[in-house]
C-alpha positions in Angstrom: 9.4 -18.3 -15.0 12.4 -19.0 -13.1 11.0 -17.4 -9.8 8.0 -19.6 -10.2 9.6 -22.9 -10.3 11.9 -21.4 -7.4 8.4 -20.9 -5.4 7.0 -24.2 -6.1 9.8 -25.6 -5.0 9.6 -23.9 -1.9 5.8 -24.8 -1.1 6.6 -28.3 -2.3 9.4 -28.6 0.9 7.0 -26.8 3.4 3.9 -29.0 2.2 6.2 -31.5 3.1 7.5 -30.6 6.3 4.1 -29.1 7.2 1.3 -31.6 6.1 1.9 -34.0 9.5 2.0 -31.0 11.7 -0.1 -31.1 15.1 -2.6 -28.8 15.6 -0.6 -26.1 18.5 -1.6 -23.7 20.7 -2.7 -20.6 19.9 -0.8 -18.6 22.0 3.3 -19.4 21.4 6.1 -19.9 23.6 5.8 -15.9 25.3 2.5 -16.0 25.5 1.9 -13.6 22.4 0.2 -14.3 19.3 2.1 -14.7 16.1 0.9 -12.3 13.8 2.4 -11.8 10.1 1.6 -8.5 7.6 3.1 -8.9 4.0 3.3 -4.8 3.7 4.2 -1.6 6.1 0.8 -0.1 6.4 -1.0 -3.6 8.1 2.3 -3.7 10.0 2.0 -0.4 11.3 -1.6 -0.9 12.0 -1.2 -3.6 13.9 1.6 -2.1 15.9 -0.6 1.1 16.4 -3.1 -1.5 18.0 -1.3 -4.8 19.6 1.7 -2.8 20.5 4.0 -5.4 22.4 1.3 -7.8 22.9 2.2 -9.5 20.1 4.9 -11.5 18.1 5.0 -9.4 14.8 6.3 -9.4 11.7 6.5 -7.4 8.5 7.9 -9.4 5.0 8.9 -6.8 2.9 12.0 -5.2 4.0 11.9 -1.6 5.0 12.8 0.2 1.5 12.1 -2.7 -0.9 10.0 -2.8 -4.0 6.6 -4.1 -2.9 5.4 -4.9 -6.6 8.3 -7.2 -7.6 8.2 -9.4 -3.9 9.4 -13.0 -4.2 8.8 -14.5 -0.6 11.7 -16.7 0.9 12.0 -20.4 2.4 12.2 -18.2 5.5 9.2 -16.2 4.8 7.3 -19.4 3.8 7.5 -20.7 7.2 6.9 -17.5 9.2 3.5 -17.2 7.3 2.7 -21.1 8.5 3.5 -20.2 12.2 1.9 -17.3 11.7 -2.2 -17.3 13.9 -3.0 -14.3 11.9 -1.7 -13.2 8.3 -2.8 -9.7 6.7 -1.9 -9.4 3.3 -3.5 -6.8 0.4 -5.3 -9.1 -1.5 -4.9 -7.7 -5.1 -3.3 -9.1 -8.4 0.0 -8.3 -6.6 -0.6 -11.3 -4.3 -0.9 -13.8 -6.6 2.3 -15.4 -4.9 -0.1 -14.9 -1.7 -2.5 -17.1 -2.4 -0.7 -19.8 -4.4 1.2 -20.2 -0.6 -1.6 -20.7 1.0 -3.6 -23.3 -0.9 -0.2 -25.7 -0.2 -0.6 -24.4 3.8 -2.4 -26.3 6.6 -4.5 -22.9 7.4 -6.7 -24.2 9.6 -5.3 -23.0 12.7 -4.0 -19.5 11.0 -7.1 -16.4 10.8 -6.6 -14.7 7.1 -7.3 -11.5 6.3 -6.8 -9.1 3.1 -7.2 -5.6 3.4 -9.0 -5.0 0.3 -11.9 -7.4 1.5 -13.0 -4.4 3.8 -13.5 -1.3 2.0 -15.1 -0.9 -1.2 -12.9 -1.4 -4.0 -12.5 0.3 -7.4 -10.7 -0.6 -10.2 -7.2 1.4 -11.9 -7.9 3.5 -14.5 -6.2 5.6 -17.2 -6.2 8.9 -17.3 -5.3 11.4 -20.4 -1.3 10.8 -20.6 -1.2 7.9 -18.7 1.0 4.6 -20.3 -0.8 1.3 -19.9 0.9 -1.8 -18.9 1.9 -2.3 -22.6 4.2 -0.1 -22.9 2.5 2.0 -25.4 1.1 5.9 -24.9 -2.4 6.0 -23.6 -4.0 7.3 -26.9 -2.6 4.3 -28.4 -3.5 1.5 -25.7 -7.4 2.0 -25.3 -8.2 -1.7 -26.2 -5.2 -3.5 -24.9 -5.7 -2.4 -21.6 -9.6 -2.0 -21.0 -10.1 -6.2 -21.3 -9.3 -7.0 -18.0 -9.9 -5.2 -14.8 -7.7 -4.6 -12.1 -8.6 -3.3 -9.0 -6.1 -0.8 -7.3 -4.5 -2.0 -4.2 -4.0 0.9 -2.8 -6.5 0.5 -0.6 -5.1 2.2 2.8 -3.8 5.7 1.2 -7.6 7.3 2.3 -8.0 7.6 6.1 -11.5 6.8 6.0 -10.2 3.5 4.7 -7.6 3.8 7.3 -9.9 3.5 9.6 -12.0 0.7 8.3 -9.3 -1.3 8.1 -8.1 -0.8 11.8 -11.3 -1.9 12.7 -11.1 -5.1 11.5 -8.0 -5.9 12.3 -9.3 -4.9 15.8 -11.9 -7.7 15.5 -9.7 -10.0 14.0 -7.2 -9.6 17.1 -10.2 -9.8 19.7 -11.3 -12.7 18.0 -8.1 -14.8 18.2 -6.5 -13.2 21.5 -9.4 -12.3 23.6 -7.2 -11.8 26.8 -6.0 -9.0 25.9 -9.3 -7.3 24.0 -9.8 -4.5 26.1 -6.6 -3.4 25.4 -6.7 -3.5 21.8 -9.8 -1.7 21.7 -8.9 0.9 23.7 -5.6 1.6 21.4 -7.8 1.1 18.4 -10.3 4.1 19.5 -7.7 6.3 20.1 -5.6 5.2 16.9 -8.9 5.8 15.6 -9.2 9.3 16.6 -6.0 10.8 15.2 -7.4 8.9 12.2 -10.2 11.1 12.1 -8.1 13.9 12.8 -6.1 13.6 10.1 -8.9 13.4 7.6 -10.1 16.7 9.0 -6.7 18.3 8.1 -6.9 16.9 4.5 -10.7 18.6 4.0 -9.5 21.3 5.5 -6.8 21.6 2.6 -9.0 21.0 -0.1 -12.0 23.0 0.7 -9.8 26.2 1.3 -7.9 25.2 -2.3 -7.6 27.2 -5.3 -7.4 24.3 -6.9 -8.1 20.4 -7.3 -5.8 19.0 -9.9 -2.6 17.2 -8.7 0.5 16.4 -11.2 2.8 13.2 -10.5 6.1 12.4 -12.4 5.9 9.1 -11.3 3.2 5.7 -10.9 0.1 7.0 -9.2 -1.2 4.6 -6.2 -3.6 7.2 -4.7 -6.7 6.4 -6.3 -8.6 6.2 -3.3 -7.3 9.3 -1.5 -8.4 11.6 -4.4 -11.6 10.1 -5.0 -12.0 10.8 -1.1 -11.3 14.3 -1.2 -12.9 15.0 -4.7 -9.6 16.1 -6.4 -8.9 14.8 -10.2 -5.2 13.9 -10.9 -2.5 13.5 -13.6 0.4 10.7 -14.0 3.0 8.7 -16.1 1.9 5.3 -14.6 -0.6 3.6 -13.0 0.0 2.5 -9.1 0.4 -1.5 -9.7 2.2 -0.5 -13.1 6.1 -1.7 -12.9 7.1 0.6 -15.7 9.8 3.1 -14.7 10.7 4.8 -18.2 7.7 6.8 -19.8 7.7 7.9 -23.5 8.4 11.1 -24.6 4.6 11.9 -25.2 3.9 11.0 -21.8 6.6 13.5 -20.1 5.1 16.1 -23.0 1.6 16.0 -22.0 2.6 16.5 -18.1 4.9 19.6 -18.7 1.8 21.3 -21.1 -0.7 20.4 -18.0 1.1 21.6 -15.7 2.3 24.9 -17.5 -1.1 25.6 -18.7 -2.7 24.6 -15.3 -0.4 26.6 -13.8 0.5 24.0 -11.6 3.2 24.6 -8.9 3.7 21.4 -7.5 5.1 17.9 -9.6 5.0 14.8 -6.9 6.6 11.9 -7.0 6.6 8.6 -4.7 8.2 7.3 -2.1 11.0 4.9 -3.0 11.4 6.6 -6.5 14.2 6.8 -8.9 12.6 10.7 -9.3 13.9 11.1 -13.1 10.8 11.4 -14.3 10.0 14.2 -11.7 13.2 15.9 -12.0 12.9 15.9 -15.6 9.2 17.3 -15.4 10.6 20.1 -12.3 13.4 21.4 -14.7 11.3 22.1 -17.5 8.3 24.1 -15.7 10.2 25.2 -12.7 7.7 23.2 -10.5 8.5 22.3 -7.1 9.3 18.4 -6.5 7.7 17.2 -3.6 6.7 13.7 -1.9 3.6 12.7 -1.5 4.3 9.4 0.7 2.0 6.6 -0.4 3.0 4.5 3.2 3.3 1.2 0.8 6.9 1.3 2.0 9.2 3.0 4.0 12.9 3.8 4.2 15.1 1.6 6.6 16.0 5.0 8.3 12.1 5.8 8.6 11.5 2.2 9.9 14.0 2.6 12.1 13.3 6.1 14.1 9.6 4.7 14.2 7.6 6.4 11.5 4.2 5.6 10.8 1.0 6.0 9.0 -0.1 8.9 10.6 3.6 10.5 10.6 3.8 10.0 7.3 0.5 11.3 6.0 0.5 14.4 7.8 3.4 15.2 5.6 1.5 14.8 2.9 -1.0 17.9 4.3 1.5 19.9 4.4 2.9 19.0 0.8 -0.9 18.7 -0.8 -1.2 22.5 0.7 1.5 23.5 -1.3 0.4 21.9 -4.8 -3.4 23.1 -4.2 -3.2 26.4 -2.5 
């Protein structure tokens, strides 16, 4: 409650200080567009695309919680200079659009990633806790009411690219100067894409195996239901619940000693207890398999991208499947 007044009061001082503005110029002072992403993987995208053609800027601080965001005074104001704003566009953004309704947007292009692909909702699968705290066997009708579509939207390649195709558009549309070169970045971006989803099927269809195991919340709904794998986990990927019950830990150490299952994966930006706990008792490898909703200030720093990221997960998926 108390970060809710604290952001109405917030979009009551910018409606304020915003509701006179003048319509401005599209292009800004260096003659770049402003553009604004609330999360890594539209940042990255964008950089893989714009490149230095653009003014942009990524909210979320490199190794923050994305789930639990509050946006600042500061952030407030960079999304009303902003001529384009990317943003996810799930139940997570809530805060999103509440901003935007007090904004002057008439001047700024919108666009949420999840309005592009074809969305499907979170699920829970045997083991799994609901948002109610309560074992999955347990939870059936508290949690089946409402639905809630998984946000995870960019963690399958072939969504990847969908996505990097619109932002494309959205860039040619509101910077055409500079078109040809974001198309041209775009097809090649596009093509290591592609590339990359080849070395996934190319895992899978040589695997002896197509069951994955995480100690942790699962936000990789849409990669497994692109490469026809089934899956196991503690949490759902928009869940915020760190501590699983004992039943929950139980049911993934039986799976994965009856499976035979070599490999328990966690997330990135994990505590890993659950993982660790899971490793110890079954003697299963820990490995990451890197969502790309975050990064690490280190990774943000040396460069690290989408593509960089993900091909670590080839190598890491190999292990759990083959």
């Amino acid at each position: 409650m108390k970060k809710i007044i604290i952001t109405l009061v917030i979009i009551t001082l910018i409606s304020v200080i915003t509701c006179c503005k003048p319509n401005r110029n599209i292009q800004n002072q260096n003659g770049k567009i402003n553009v604004t992403t609330t999360i890594f993987p539209a940042y990255d995208f964008v950089r893989q695309i714009a490149g230095d053609r653009v003014n942009l800027t990524m909210l979320l601080s490199p190794g923050a919680e994305s789930h639990s965001f509050e946006p600042s005074p500061r952030d407030i104001i960079t999304i009303q200079n902003s001529d384009i704003f990317i943003y996810i566009g799930g139940d997570s953004d809530t805060w999103v659009r509440r901003i935007l309704r007090s904004m002057n947007t008439e001047n700024m292009k919108i666009y949420a990633m999840m309005d592009f692909v074809e969305v499907v909702a979170e699920e829970l699968v045997e083991g799994m806790e609901c948002a109610h705290d309560h074992h999955h066997e347990d939870c059936d009708d508290e949690c089946d009411h409402d639905i809630e579509y998984d946000e995870h939207v960019w963690t399958s390649p072939k969504n990847a690219i969908l996505i990097v195709r619109a932002i494309t558009e959205l860039l040619c549309e509101i910077d055409p100067a500079n078109c040809t070169f974001y198309r041209e970045n775009a097809a090649a971006y596009i093509r290591e894409l592609e590339q990359l989803d080849a070395a996934f099927l190319e895992v899978v269809a040589g695997a002896k195996r197509r069951t994955i195991v995480f100690g942790d919340r699962f936000p990789f709904r849409y990669f497994v239901d692109t490469y026809g794998l089934t899956y196991f986990a503690a949490f759902s990927g928009c869940s915020t619940e760190t501590e699983p019950s004992a039943a929950t830990v139980a049911f993934l150490i039986n799976t994965i000693r009856t499976e035979q299952i070599p490999v328990v994966f966690h997330i990135e930006l994990s505590n890993e207890r659950m993982a660790n706990t899971i490793s110890e008792e079954t003697g299963a490898k820990k490995l990451l398999l890197h969502s790309v909703h975050n990064v690490t200030r280190r990774d943000f720093d040396a460069g690290l991208g989408y593509l960089e990221l993900m091909h670590r997960n080839v190598d890491n998926l190999r292990e759990a499947l083959h």
